[in-house]
N, C-alpha and C positions, 0 to 999 in steps of 0.2 A: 185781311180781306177788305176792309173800309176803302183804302187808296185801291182798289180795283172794280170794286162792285160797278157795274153800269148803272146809270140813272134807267129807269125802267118806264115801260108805258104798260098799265094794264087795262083790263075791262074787265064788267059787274059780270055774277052767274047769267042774267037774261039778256046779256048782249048776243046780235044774232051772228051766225054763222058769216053771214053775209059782209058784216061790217067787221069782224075779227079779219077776214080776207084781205079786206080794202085795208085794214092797216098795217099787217102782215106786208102788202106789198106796197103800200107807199113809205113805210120805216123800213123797207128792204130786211125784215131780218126773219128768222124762223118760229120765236114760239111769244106765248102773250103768256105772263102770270093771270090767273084769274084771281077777283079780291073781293072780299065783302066790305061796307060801305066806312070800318074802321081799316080797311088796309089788309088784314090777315088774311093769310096766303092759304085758297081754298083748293088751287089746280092752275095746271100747265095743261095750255091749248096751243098745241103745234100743228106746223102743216101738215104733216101726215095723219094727223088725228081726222082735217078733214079731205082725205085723199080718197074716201069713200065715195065721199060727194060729189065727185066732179063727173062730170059727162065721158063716156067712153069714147064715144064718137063726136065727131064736132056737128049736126045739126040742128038743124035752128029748134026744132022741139028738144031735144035731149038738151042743150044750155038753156033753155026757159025754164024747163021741170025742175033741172040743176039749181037754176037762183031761184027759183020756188023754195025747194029743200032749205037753203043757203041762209033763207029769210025765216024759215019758219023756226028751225034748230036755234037754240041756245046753245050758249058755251057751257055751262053747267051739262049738259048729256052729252058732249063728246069731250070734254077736255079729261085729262090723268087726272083724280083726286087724293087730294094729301101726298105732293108732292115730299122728297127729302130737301129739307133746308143746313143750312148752314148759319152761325152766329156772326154779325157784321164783326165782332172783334178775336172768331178763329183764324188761323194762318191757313193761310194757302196751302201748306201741307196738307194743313187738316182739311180741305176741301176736296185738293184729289183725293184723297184716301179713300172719304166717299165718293167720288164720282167713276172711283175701281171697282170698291166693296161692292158697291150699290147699280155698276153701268149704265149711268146716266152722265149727258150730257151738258148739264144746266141745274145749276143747285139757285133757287131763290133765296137770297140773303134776309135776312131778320133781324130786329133789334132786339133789345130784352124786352121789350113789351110783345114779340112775334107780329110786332107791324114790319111788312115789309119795306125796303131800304135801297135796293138793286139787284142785280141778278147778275152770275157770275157764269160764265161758259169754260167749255174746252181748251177755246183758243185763246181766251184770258190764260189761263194755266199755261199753256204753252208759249205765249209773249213772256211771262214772268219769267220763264224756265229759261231763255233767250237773254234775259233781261241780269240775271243772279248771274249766267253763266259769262259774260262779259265778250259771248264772241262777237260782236255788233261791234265792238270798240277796237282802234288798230294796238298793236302788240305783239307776242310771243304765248305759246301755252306749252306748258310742259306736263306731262304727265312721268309717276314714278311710281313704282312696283315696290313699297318697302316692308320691314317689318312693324305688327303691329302691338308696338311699344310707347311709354313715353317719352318724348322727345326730337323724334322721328321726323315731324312737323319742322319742330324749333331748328333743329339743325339745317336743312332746305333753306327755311326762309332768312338764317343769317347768314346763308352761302347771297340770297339776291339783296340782302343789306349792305352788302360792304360794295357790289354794286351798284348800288341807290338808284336798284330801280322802282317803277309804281308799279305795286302790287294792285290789280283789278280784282282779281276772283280769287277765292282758294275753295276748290271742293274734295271729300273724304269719304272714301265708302270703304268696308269691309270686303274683304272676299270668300268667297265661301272656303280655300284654303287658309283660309285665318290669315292671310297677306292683307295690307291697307293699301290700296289705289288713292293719288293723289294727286290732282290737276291744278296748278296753279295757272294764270293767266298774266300776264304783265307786259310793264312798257317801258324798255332801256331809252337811255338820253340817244342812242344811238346804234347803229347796225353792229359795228365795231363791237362796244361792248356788251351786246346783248353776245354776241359769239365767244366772245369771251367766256362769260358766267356759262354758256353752253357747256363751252370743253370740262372748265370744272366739275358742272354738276356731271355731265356724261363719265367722269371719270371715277366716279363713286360708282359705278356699278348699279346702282338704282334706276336710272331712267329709262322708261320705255320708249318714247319718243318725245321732239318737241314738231310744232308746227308754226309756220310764219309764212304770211300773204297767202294763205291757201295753199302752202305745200306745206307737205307730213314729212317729215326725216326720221327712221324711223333706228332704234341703235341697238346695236350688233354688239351684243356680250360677250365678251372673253370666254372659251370655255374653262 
C-alpha cells in the first residue's frame, strides 16, 4: 500500500462545515479524513454526510440559512466516527478485502504509530488491478482451462521460452470445479511468431481463448 496511499488533506474535529465544503471542492475530490492535533484518524467527512445541509430550493433565504447551518456544524457531529484503516505496509489485497468485508469505499492508511499517512480509494484498487493485469501494455493474452496439478504452469511457460517472448503478467485462480484458469499476458518479437506459439499452445487442448489489438479468438475443442 505505501506506493499507493495518496498524500492526504485533512481538517481538526471543529473545522466548520462550511470550510470542509470549500476544500472539498477546490481539491475536487469527495471525502476529508478528520485528525486530531497528532494526526490519528478520528472520522471521514464526505459529501454526502453533508447533503442534509444543502438548500432544497435555490432562494436567496434557503442558501443563507444553509451557510448559516454550514458555519455553525463541525466536522466532528457529521462526519463517520472510527473509520476502518488499513496498515501503510498491508498489500492491496489486504485492502480490498476490507473494503468488501466491510463496504466502504476509502480505507485511511496508518503507520504503526496509527498517525495517519494517506488514504487509499476504490479506484486506487481498480488502477492497480489494471496495472498487475498488464492490459494497458501492447501484446497477446492467453487464457487456459487446465488441470490443477503441479507443473501445469511450468509447462505453458516453457511452451513461450523457446519463443522468447516477454512475459508481462501471469494470473491463476482456482475454479470451483477444481480446474485452474490461467491468463498469461505477453509480447512476441513479432506477429509471425506470436501465431506461431498460438497454433502450439492451441493444440494442447488447454486453451480457451487468446486476444490481440482488441479482438478475442476464441478456440473450438475437438470433441
Amino acid at each position: 500500500i505505501r506506493d499507493r496511499a495518496k498524500d492526504v488533506c485533512t481538517v481538526r474535529p471543529d473545522t466548520s462545515l462550511l470550510e470542509c465544503k470549500a476544500i472539498l471542492k477546490e481539491l475536487k475530490i469527495g471525502r476529508l479524513p478528520v485528525v486530531d492535533k497528532d494526526k490519528h484518524i478520528l472520522g471521514i467527512l464526505s459529501e454526502n454526510d453533508m447533503k442534509e445541509f444543502q438548500p432544497l430550493h435555490s432562494t436567496g433565504v434557503e442558501i443563507l440559512e444553509a451557510l448559516d447551518i454550514l458555519s455553525e456544524k463541525k466536522a466532528k457531529e457529521v462526519m463517520t466516527p472510527d473509520p476502518y484503516t488499513v496498515n501503510v505496509n498491508d498489500t492491496l489485497e489486504d485492502a480490498a478485502v476490507v473494503m468488501i468485508d466491510k463496504g466502504v469505499s476509502c480505507l485511511p492508511v496508518i503507520d504503526d504509530n496509527k498517525v495517519l499517512v494517506g488514504i487509499l480509494t476504490e479506484w486506487d484498487i481498480f488502477k492497480s488491478l489494471v496495472s498487475i493485469t498488464g492490459v494497458n501494455q501492447p501484446g497477446i493474452m492467453l487464457s487456459f482451462e487446465v488441470e490443477n496439478k503441479p507443473g501445469t504452469l511450468r509447462a505453458l511457460l516453457d511452451i513461450l521460452k523457446q519463443y522468447d517472448v516477454r512475459i508481462i503478467a501471469v494470473l491463476s485462480k482456482i475454479r470451483k470445479n477444481g480446474s485452474r484458469l490461467i491468463s498469461i499476458r505477453c509480447h512476441g518479437k513479432s506477429k509471425e511468431i506470436e501465431d506461431k506459439m498460438i497454433s502450439e499452445l492451441a493444440a494442447r487442448g488447454t486453451m480457451r481463448y487468446w486476444a490481440r489489438d482488441k479482438v478475442t479468438h476464441e478456440i473450438k475443442q475437438a470433441d
